[in-house]
C-alpha positions in Angstrom: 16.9 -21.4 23.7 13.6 -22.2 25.3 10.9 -23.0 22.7 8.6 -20.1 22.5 4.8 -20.0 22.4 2.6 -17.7 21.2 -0.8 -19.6 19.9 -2.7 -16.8 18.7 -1.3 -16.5 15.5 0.6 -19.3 13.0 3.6 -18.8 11.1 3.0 -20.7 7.5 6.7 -21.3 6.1 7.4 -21.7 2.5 10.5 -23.4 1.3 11.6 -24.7 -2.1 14.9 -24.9 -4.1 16.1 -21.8 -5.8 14.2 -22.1 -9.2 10.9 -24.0 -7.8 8.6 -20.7 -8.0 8.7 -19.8 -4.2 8.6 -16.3 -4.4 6.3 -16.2 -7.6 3.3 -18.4 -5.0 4.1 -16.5 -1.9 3.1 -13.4 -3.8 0.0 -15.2 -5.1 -1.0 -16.1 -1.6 -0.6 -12.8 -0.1 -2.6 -11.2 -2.7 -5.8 -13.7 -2.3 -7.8 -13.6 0.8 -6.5 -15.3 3.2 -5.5 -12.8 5.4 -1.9 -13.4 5.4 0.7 -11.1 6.9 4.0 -10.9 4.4 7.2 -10.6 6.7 10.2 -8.9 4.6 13.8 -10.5 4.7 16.6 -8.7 5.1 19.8 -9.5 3.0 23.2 -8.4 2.3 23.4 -9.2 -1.4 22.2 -6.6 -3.8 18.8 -6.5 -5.5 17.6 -8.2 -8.7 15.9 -6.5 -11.4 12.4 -5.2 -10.2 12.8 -5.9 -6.7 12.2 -3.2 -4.4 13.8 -2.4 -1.1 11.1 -3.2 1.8 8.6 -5.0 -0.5 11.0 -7.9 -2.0 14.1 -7.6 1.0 15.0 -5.0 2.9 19.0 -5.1 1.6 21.2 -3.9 4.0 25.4 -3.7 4.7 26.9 -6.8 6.0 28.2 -4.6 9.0 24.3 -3.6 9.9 23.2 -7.3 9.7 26.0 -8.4 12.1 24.4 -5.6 14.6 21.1 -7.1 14.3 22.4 -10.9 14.8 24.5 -9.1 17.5 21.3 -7.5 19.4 19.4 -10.8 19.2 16.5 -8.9 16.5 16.3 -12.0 14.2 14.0 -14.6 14.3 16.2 -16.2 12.1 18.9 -16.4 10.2 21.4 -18.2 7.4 24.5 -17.8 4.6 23.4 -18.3 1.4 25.2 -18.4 -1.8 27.8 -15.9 0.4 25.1 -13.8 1.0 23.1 -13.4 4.9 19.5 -13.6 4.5 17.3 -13.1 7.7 13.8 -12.3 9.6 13.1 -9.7 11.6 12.1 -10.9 15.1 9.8 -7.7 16.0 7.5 -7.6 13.4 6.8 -11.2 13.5 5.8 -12.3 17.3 3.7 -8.7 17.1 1.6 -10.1 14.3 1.2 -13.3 16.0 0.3 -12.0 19.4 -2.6 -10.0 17.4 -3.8 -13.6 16.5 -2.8 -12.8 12.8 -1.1 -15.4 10.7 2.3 -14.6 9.1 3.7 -16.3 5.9 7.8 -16.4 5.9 9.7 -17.6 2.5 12.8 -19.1 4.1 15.3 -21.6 3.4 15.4 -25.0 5.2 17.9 -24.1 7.8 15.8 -21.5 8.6 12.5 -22.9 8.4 13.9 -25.8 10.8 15.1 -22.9 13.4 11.7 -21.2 13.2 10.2 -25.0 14.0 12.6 -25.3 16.7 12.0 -22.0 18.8 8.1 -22.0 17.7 7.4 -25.3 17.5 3.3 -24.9 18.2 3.2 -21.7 15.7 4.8 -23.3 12.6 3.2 -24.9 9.2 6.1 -26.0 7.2 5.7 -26.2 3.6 8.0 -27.9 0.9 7.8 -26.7 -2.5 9.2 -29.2 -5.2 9.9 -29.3 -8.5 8.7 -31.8 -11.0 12.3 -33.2 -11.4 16.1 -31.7 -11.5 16.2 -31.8 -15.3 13.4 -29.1 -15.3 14.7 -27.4 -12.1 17.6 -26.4 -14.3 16.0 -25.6 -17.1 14.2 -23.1 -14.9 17.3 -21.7 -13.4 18.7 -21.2 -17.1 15.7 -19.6 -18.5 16.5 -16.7 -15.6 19.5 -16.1 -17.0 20.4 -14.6 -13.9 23.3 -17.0 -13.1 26.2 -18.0 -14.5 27.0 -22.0 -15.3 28.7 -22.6 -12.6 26.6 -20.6 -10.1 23.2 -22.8 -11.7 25.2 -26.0 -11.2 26.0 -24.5 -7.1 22.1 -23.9 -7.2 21.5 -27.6 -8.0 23.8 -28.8 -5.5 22.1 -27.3 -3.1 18.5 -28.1 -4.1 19.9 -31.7 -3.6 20.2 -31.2 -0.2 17.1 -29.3 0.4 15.3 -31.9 -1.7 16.6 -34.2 1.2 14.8 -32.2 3.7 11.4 -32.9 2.3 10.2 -35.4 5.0 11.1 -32.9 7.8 8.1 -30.3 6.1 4.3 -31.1 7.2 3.5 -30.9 3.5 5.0 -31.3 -0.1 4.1 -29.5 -2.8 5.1 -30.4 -6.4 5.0 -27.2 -8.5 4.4 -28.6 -12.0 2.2 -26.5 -13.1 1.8 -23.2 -10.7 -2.1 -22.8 -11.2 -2.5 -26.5 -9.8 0.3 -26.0 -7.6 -1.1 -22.7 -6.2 -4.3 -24.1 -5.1 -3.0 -26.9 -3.7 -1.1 -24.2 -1.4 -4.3 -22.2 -1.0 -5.8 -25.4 0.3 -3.5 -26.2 2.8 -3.2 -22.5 4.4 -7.3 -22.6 4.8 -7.1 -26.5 5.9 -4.8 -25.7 8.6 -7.3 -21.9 9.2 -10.1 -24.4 9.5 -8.4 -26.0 12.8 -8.4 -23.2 14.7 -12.2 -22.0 13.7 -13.4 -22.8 17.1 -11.0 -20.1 18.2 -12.0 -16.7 18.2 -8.8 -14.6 16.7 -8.7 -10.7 16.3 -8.1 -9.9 12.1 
């Protein structure tokens, strides 16, 4: 596929290990000002308690996702823990032809096919955590796992943790006030490079 570019608006990517607060600071920025633009996942695994079908995922049959994979309407798009997670394509390129910057909570396979086919739009951001022996006590504080999934968890935040180098920026979330406005910093640092560029809110 052709690398795309559409330079009016940039797509801020957000991964991190299952466990490293991803979804906690994605919320955070989207609630400040910074005049972000949340795109909803879609998934085939069911929802956690308190999530809400089209704020946290839109959750959808396996069958349905295949047609959207099929009809080419992802941006992206991955297997997780035996579930398919994905981005709508639509949604996205309409915010960013607007001149309006989106934030996407992906994986690393996904945020390295989002930097692939958008190479100009894309800020990638790694979120770490202070070390593995905390990442797990995380993932068992959820209790949302089972010893053997948490240990499948850690695995695979081995592997992402490998990625880190690929990211434009690295985020250790230690402490998620201090790690938050280290976040808020970068999304207005990299805001601050386009000033000279009038862009439509």
């Amino acid at each position: 596929m052709t690398p795309k570019t559409l330079p009016e608006g940039k797509i801020f990517i957000v991964s991190a290990p299952s466990g490293c607060g991803k979804t906690t600071l994605c919320k955070k920025l989207l609630k400040d000002k910074l005049k972000l633009h949340q795109s909803v996942s879609i998934t085939t695994r069911p929802p956690r308690r308190g999530e809400h079908n089209g704020a946290d995922y839109f959750f959808m049959s396996a069958e349905e996702f295949i047609r959207m994979i099929d009809a080419k309407e992802l941006l992206e798009y991955e297997e997780n823990f035996g579930f398919l997670y994905g981005t709508p394509k639509k949604a996205v390129e309409k915010l960013l032809r607007k001149g309006r910057d989106v934030l996407l909570s992906i994986d690393v396979k996904g945020a390295m096919n989002v930097r692939k086919n958008y190479p100009r739009n894309s800020v990638l951001i790694f979120v770490m955590p202070p070390s593995m022996e905390e990442l797990k006590k995380r993932l068992e504080s959820r209790e949302a796992d089972t010893a053997k999934a948490i240990l499948n968890r850690l695995k695979v935040a081995k592997q992402e943790i490998a990625c880190r180098d690929k990211y434009d920026y690295v985020v250790v979330n230690d402490r998620l006030g201090a790690a938050y406005r280290k976040l808020k910093d970068i999304i207005i640092l990299e805001g601050e490079k386009d000033a000279a560029v009038p862009r439509d809110r």
